[in-house]
C-alpha positions in Angstrom: 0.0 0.0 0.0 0.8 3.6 -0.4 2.6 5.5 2.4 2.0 8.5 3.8 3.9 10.3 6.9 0.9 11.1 9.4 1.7 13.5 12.2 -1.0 14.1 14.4 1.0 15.3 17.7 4.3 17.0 17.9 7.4 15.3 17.9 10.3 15.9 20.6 13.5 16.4 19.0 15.2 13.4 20.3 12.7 11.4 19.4 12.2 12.6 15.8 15.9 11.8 15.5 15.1 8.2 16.4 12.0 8.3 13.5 14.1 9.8 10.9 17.1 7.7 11.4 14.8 4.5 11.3 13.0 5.4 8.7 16.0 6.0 7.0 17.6 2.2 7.4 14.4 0.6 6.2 10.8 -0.5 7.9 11.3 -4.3 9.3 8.4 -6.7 9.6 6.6 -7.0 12.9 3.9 -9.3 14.1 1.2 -7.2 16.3 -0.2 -9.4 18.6 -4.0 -9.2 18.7 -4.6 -5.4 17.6 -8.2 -6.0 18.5 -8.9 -1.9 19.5 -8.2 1.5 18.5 -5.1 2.3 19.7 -3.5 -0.7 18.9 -4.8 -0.9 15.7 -3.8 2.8 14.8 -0.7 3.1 16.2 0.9 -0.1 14.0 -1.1 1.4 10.9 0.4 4.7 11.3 4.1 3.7 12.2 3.5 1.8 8.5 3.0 4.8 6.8 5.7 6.2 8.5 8.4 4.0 7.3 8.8 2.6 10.2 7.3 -0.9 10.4 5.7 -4.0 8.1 3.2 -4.6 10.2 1.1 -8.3 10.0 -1.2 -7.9 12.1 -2.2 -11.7 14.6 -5.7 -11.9 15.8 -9.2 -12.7 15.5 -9.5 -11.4 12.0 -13.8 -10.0 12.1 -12.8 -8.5 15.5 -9.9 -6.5 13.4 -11.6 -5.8 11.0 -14.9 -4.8 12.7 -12.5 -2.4 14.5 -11.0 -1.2 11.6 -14.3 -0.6 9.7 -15.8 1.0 13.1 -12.7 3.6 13.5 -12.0 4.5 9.8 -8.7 2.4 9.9 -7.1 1.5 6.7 -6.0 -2.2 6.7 -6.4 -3.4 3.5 -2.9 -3.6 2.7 -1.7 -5.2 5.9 -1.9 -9.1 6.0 -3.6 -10.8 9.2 -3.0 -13.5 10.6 -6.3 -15.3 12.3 -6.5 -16.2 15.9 -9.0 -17.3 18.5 -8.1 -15.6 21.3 -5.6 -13.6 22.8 -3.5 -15.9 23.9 -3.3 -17.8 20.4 -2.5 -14.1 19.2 0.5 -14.4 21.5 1.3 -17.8 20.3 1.1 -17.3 16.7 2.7 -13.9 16.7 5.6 -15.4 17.9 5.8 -18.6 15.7 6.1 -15.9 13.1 9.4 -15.1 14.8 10.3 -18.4 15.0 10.1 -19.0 11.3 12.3 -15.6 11.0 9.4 -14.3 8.9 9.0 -11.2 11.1 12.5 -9.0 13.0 10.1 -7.7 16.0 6.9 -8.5 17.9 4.4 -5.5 19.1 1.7 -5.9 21.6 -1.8 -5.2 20.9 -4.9 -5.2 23.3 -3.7 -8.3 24.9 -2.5 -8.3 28.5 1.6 -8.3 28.6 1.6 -11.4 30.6 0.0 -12.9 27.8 2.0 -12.0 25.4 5.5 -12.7 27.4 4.3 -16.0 28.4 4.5 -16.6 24.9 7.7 -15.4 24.6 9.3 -17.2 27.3 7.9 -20.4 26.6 10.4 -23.3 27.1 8.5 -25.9 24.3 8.0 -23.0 21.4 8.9 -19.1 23.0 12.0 -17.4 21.4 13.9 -16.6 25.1 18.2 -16.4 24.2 20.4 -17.0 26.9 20.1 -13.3 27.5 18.2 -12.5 30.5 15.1 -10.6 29.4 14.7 -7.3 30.0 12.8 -3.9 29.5 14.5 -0.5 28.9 12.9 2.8 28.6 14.0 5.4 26.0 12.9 8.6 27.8 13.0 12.0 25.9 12.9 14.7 28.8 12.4 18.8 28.6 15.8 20.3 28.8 18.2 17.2 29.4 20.3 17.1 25.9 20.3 13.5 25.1 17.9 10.6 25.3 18.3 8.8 28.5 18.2 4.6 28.5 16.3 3.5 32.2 16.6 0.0 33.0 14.9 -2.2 33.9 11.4 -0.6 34.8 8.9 -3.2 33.8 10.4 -6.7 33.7 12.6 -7.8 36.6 11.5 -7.1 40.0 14.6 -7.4 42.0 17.5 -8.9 39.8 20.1 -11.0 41.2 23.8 -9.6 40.4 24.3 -11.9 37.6 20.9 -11.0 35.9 22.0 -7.6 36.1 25.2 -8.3 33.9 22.3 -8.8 30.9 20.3 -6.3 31.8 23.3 -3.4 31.5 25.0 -5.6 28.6 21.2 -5.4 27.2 20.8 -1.4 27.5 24.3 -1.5 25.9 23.4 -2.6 22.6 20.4 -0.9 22.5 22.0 2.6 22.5 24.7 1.4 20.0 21.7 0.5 17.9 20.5 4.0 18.3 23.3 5.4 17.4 24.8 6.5 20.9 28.8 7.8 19.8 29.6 7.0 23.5 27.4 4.8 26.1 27.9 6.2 29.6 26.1 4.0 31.7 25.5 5.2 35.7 24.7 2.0 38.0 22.5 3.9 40.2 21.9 3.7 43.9 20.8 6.3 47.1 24.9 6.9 47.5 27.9 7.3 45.5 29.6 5.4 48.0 30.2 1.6 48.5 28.7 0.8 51.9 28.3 -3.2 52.6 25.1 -2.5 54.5 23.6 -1.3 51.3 23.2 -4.0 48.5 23.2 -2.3 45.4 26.0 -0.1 45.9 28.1 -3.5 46.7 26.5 -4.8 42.9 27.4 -1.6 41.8 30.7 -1.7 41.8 30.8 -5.7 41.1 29.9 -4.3 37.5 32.1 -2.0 37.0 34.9 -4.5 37.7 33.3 -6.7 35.9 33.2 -4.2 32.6 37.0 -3.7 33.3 37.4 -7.5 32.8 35.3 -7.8 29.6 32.8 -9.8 31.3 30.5 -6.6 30.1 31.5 -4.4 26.6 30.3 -1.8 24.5 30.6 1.0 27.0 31.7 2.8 30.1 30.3 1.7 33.9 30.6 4.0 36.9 29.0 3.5 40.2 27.0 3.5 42.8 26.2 7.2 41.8 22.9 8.8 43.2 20.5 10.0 40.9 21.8 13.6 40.8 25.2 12.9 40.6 24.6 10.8 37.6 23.3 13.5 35.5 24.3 16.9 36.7 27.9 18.2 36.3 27.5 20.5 39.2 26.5 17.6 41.5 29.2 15.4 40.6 31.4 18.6 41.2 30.1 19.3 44.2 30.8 15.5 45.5 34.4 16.1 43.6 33.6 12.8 41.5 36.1 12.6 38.3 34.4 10.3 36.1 33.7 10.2 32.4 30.4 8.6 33.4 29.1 11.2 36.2 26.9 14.3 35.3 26.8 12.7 31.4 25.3 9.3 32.4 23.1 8.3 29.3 22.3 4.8 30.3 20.6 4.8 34.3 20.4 1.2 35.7 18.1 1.3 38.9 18.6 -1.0 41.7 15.2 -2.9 41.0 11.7 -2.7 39.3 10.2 -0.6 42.0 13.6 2.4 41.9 12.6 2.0 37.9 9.0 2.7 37.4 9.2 5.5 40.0 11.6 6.9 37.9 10.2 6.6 35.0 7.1 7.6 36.2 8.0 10.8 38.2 9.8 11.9 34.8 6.9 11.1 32.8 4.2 13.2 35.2 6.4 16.1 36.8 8.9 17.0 34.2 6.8 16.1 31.1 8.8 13.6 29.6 7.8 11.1 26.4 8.5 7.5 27.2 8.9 4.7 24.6 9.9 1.5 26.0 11.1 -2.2 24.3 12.1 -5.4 25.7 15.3 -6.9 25.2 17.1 -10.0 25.5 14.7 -12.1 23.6 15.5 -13.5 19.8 13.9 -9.9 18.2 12.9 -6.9 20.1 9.3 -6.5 21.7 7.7 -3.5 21.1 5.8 -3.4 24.5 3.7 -0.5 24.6 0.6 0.5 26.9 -2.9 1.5 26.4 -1.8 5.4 27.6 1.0 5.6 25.1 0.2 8.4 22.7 0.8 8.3 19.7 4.5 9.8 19.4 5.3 7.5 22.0 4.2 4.3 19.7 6.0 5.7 17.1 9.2 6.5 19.1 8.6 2.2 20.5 8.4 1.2 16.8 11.7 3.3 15.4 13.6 2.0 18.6 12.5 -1.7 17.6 13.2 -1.0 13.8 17.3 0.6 15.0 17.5 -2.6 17.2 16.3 -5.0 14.3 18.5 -3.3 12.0 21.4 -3.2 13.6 21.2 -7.4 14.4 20.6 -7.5 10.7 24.3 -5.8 10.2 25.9 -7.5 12.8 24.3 -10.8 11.2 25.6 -9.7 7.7 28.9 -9.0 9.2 29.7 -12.8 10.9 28.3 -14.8 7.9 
């Protein structure tokens, strides 16, 4: 079908940076996982005619198209995939993975734990030997680059090891994006090591461990507190000399509930866009929420299409 660039809400800067440069590799083929409402529905059909995405859209096929017909929603030129249910959405969006007709999976309606269960599946999911794990691109007023927060949405209280996967995870994802350096603050309440405090001990357990090589692709400093991770004059103020501290463009929390406060508190009181994707799995997950606007689809789908793209290359280059 034809393609048009819709634009219904403004775009942040750092975000149409992320759209354009997407656009500009190529759109990759995702299955959308039972697009059974509006939203859904709209936001894969749009991210199509931005470039962006191939969408084939996985689900009850009169309940897409009855939402389609009922909303003014173009589909004729997607291909659908039927389904019975959500959870054979799930299932059959991610056989579609495994048969490598499709880079990245999307959610639709469905709830996430229906579509991860899929995912993880032991007999037929598409899990690596990557822990799993969620990573926020967050595009906030008056900070200069994008920030990576990880992880907000997946693992509730990772162990030190999982942890390794989860920064080595966020790693890749802002080399996909483009990132010339990845500064990557392992965040805590101090910037001190103190044994009575857990994640400062982890915190410095990987940044030892990036020295070794057990972790590449960019540069770990921590524990750093929130503040000193991304403001030069608190990092001053603590006299911290690090290339990481005050310039800290990947923020690993201490656990899920650190995350989503974060995330959330950026989001509500400084007015921040926030596109999010899991990572660790065979292709990325496009794993988006019924609140997401518009922009912050889009922003999901061109973050999915940089990380598809760049697996491509890196695929290309070993054969």
């Amino acid at each position: 079908m034809a393609v048009d660039i819709v634009q219904k809400a403004p775009v942040r800067e750092k975000y149409q940076a992320l759209i354009d440069r997407a656009a500009a590799a190529g759109s990759v083929g995702v299955a959308v996982a039972h697009p059974c409402d509006a939203v859904s529905l709209r936001g894969a059909v749009e991210a199509a005619r931005m470039g962006l995405i191939r969408p084939v859209l996985v689900g009850p096929r009169e309940r897409i198209q009855d939402v389609a017909a009922d909303n003014g929603i173009d589909i004729s030129g997607f291909p659908i995939v039927d389904a019975l249910h959500s959870h054979d959405s799930a299932a059959k969006a991610v056989e579609l993975v495994r048969k490598a007709e499709v880079e990245a999976l999307m959610k639709g309606s469905l709830h996430t734990d229906e579509l991860m269960g899929a995912v993880v599946s032991r007999a037929c999911g598409i899990r690596t030997e990557r822990r799993i794990s969620h990573c926020f691109v967050m595009d906030v007023p008056g900070h200069e680059d994008a920030l990576l927060i990880t992880d907000a949405a997946v693992n509730i209280a990772p162990t030190l090891e999982e942890k390794v996967d989860i920064v080595q995870n966020a790693i890749d994802l802002a080399q996909a994006l483009g990132t010339p350096e990845v500064r990557v603050a392992i965040l805590s309440a101090m910037e001190t090591v103190n044994p009575k405090v857990p994640s400062t001990v982890e915190a410095a357990a990987l940044c030892k461990m990036a020295d070794r090589g057990q972790i590449t692709g960019g540069v770990l400093d921590g524990p750093l507190a929130l503040d000193n991770a991304i403001s030069m004059q608190a990092a001053e103020v603590k006299h911290i000399v690090s290339p990481v501290a005050g310039r800290a463009n990947v923020l690993v929390v201490p656990d899920l509930e650190a995350g989503n406060m974060l995330a959330k508190s950026l989001t509500f009181l400084a007015g921040a866009d926030c596109a999010g994707i899991v990572l660790g799995a065979r292709v990325p997950i496009i794993l988006t929420s019924r609140a997401d606007s518009l922009v912050t689809r889009h922003a999901s789908c061109a973050v999915a299409a940089l990380m598809a793209a760049a697996r491509r290359d890196k695929a290309t280059m070993a054969a």
